[in-house]
matplotlib code that plots the C-alpha trace (Angstrom):
import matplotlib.pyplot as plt

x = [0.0, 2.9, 4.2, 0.9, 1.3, 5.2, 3.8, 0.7, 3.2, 5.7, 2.8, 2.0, 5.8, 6.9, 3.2, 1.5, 4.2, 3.0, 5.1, 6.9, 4.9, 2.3, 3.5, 4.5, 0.5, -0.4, 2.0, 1.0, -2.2, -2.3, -0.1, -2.5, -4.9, -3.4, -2.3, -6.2, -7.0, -4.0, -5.4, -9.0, -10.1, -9.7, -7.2, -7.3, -4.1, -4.5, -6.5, -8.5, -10.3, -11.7, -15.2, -17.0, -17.9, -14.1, -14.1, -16.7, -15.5, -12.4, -13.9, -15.7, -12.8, -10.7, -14.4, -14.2, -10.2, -11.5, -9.4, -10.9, -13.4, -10.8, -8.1, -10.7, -11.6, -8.3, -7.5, -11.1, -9.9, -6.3, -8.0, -10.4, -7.4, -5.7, -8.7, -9.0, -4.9, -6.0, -8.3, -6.5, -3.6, -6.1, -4.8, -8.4, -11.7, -13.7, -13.5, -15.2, -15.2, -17.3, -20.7, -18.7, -19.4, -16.8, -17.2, -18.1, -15.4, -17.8, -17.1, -19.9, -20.9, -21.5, -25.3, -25.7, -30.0, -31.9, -31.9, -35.8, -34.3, -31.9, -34.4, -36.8, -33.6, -32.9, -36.0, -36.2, -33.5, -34.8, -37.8, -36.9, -35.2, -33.8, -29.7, -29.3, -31.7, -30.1, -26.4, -27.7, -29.7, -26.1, -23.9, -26.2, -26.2, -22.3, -22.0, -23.9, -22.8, -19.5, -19.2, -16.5, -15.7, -17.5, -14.0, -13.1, -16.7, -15.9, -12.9, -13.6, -12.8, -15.2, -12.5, -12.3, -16.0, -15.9, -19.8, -18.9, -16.7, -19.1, -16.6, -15.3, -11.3, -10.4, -7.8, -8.2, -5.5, -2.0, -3.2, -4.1, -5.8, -8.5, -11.3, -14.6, -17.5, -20.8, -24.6, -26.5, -29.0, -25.6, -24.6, -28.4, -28.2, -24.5, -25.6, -28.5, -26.5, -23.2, -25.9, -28.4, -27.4, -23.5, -23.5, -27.0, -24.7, -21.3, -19.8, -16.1, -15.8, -12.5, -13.9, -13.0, -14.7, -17.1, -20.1, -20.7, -22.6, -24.7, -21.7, -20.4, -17.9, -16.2, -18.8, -17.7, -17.5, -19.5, -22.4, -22.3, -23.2, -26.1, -27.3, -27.4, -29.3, -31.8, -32.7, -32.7, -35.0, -37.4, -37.9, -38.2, -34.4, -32.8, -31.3, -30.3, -28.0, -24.6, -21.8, -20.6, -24.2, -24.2, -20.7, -21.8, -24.9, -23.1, -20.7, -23.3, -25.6, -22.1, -21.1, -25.0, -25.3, -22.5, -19.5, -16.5, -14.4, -11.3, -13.2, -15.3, -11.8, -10.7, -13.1, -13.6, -9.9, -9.6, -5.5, -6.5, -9.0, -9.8, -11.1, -13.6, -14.6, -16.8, -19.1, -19.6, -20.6, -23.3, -24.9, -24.8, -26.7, -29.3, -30.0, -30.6, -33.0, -34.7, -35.3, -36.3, -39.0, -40.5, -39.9, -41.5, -40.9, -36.9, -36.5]
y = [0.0, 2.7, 1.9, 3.2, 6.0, 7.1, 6.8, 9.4, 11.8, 11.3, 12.0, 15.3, 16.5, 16.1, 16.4, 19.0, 20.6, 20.7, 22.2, 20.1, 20.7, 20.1, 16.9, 16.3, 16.5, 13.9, 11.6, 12.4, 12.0, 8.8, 6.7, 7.2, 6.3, 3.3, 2.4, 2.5, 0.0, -2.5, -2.5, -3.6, -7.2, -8.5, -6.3, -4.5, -5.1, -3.8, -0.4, -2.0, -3.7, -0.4, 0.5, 3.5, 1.7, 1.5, 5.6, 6.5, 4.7, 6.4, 9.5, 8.2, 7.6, 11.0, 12.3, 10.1, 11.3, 15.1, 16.0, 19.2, 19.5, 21.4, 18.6, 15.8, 17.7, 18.0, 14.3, 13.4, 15.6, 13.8, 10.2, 11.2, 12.5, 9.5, 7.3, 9.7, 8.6, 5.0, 5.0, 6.8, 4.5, 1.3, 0.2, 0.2, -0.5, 1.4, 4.8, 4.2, 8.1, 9.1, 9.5, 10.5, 14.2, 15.9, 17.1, 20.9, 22.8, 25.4, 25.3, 24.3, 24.1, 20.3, 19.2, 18.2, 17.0, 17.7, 15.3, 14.1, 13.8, 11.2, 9.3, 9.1, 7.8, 5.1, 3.9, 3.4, 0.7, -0.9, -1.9, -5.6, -8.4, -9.6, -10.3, -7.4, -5.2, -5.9, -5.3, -2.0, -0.4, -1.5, 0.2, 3.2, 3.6, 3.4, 5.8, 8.5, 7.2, 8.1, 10.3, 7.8, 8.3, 5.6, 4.1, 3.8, 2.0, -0.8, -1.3, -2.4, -6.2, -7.3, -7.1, -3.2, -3.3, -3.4, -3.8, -4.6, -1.2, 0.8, 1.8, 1.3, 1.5, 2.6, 4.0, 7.4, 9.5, 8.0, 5.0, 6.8, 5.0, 6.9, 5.0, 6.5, 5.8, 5.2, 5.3, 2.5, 2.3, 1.6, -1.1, -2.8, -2.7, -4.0, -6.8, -7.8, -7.6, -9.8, -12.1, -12.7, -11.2, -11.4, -15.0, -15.9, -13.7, -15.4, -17.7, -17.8, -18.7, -16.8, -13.8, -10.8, -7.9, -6.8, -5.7, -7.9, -8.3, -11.0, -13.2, -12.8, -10.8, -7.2, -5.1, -2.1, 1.7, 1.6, -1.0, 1.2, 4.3, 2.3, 1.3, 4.7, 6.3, 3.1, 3.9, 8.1, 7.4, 5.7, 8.4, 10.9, 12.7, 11.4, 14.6, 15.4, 12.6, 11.9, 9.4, 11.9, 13.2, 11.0, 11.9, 16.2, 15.3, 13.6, 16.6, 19.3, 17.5, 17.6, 20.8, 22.0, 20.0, 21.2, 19.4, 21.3, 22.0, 19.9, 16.7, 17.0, 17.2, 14.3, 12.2, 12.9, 12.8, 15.8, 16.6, 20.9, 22.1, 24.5, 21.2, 20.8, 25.0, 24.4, 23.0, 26.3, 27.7, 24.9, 25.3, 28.9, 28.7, 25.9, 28.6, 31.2, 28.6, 28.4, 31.9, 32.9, 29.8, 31.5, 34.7, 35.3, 39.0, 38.8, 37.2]
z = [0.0, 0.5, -2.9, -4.6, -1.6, -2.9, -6.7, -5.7, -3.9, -7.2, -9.4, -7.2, -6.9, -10.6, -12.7, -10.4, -8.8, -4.8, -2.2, -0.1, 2.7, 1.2, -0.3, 3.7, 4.6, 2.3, 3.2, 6.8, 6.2, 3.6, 5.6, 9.1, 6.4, 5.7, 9.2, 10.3, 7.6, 8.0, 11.9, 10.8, 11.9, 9.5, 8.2, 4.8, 2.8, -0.7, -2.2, -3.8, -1.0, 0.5, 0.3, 0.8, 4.8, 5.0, 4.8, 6.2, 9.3, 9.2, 9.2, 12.7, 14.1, 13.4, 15.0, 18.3, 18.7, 18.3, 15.3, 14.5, 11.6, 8.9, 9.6, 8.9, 5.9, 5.0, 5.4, 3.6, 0.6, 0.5, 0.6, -2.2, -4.4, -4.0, -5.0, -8.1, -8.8, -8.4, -10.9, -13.7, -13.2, -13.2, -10.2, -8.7, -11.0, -8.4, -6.9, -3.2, -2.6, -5.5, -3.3, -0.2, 1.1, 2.5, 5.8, 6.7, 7.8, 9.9, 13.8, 15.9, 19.7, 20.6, 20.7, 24.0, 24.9, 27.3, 30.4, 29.3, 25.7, 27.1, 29.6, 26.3, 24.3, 27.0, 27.9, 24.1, 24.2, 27.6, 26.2, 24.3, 26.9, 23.8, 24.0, 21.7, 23.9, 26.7, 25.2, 23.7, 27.2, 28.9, 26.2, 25.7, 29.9, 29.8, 27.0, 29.0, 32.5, 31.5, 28.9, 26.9, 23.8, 20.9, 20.0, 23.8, 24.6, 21.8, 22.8, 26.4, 27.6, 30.3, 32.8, 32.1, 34.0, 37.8, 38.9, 42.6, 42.8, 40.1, 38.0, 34.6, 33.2, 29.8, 27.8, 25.9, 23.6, 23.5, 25.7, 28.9, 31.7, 33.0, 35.9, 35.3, 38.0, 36.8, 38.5, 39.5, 36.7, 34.0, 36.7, 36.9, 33.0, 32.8, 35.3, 32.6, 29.7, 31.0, 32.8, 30.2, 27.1, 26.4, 26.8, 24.1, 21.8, 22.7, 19.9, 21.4, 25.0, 24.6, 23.9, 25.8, 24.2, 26.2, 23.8, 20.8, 17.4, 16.4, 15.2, 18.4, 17.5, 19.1, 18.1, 15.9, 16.1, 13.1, 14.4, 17.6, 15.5, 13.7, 17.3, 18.3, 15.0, 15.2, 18.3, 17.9, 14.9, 17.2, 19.4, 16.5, 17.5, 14.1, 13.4, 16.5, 17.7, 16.5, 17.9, 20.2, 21.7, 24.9, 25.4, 25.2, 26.8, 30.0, 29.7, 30.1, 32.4, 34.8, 34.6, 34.8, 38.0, 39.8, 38.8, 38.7, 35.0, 36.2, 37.0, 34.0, 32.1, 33.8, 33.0, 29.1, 29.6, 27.6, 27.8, 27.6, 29.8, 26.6, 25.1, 28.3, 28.1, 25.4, 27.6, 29.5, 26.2, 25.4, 29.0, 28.5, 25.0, 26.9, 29.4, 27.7, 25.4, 28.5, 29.1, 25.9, 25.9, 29.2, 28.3, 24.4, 24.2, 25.1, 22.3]

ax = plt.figure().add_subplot(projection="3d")
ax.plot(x, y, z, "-o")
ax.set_aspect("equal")
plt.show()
């Protein structure tokens, strides 16, 4: 895959004549691109194996790390040129980014919901005593119990989970440790799912992922997201929720109730409190929401 990599930066150096730091940024960028893909289970050795899914779940994941929305751009536009080499040189027959948007560059305050948004959202998933309802009311109760990130939720082994001391262990940015405590209605649910539900969906006794798919498998940060929308499309918030809303939402809902801005940085393990500030902004926004609901003419 880097040879096709070295020929698009040749190609870009000698027929278009980029800068070198510009050549720099795709190689930068191309090579994390590859690196993501060669990590897959079951890896993805060769261009022309990736799909439009392949992408699109890349583009996830620079979301869940908090690259900020110009750099994904960026790296979205440097993938798509690449794909566009591939196919004039006929080294792919396909061009998977053809019908893939590039994201907006414009800034905006996390969407965080309202605290009867999120009881509506997880009664939703608490009402089937199915495996898979029981696996998605536990992970959906984690998500907002501890504000994790998506691709720090799939990742987690059962022995990450602590029920008897309520608290769960996962590793952020650069494999930092962080133990996050979480409420008694995630632990009841978490109790139900490993119980009841993790082992009717279990295939591999060796298994140590803690959620899983229907072929008993690690469940992905892509099946996560569909979890998520299937569920916010039930409740009629479709447009509202996105992979990180639980994680604003919890945010918020912290710093609203009292929490102070260090121990909310902590636990979204957030390496600049900056990162964390944003928040003040969103529950300033809510309020004044608020206001201008009960108050028509301040509007």
């Amino acid at each position: 895959m880097q040879e096709q990599i070295r020929k698009f930066l040749d190609f870009l150096a000698v027929e278009q004549g980029y800068s070198d730091n510009t050549i720099a940024a795709y190689r930068n960028d191309l090579s994390q691109f590859a690196g993501f893909l060669t990590e897959m289970d079951p890896p993805i050795t060769s261009w022309a194996e990736v799909d439009r899914d392949n992408i699109v779940d890349y583009i996830l994941h620079l979301k869940e790390r908090e690259y900020t929305s110009s750099t994904v751009a960026r790296k979205v536009a440097a993938i798509k040129s690449f794909f566009h080499f591939l196919l004039a040189e006929g080294i792919i027959e396909d061009d998977p980014t053809v019908t893939l948007d590039s994201p907006k560059v414009k800034k905006r305050l996390p969407k965080a919901l309202s605290h009867d948004l999120v009881n509506r959202l997880l009664a939703e998933a608490g009402k089937s005593s199915t495996p898979k309802g029981q696996r998605d009311k536990a992970l959906l109760e984690l998500l907002y119990a501890t504000g994790m990130r998506v691709s720090e939720l799939v990742l987690l082994n059962i022995d990450n989970i602590n029920l008897a001391s309520a608290n769960v262990r996962c590793f952020g940015k650069g494999a930092k440790e962080r133990i996050i405590p979480i409420y008694d209605r995630a632990v009841h649910a978490l109790q139900g799912y490993l119980q009841k539900g993790r082992p009717r969906l279990m295939k591999d006794a060796n298994e140590k992922a803690l959620f899983l798919n229907h072929r008993g498998k690690r469940l992905t940060r892509q099946g996560l997201w569909l979890i998520i929308k299937h569920y916010a499309d039930a409740v009629g918030m479709g447009s509202e929720v996105t992979p990180h809303t639980l994680r604003h939402s919890f945010a918020t809902h912290m710093l609203s109730g009292g929490a102070g801005l260090r121990e909310v940085q902590k636990l979204l393990g957030h390496a600049n409190i900056s990162t964390t500030q944003v928040y003040t902004h969103v529950n300033s926004e809510r309020l004044r929401e608020v206001y201008d609901e009960s108050h028509p003419r301040a509007k």
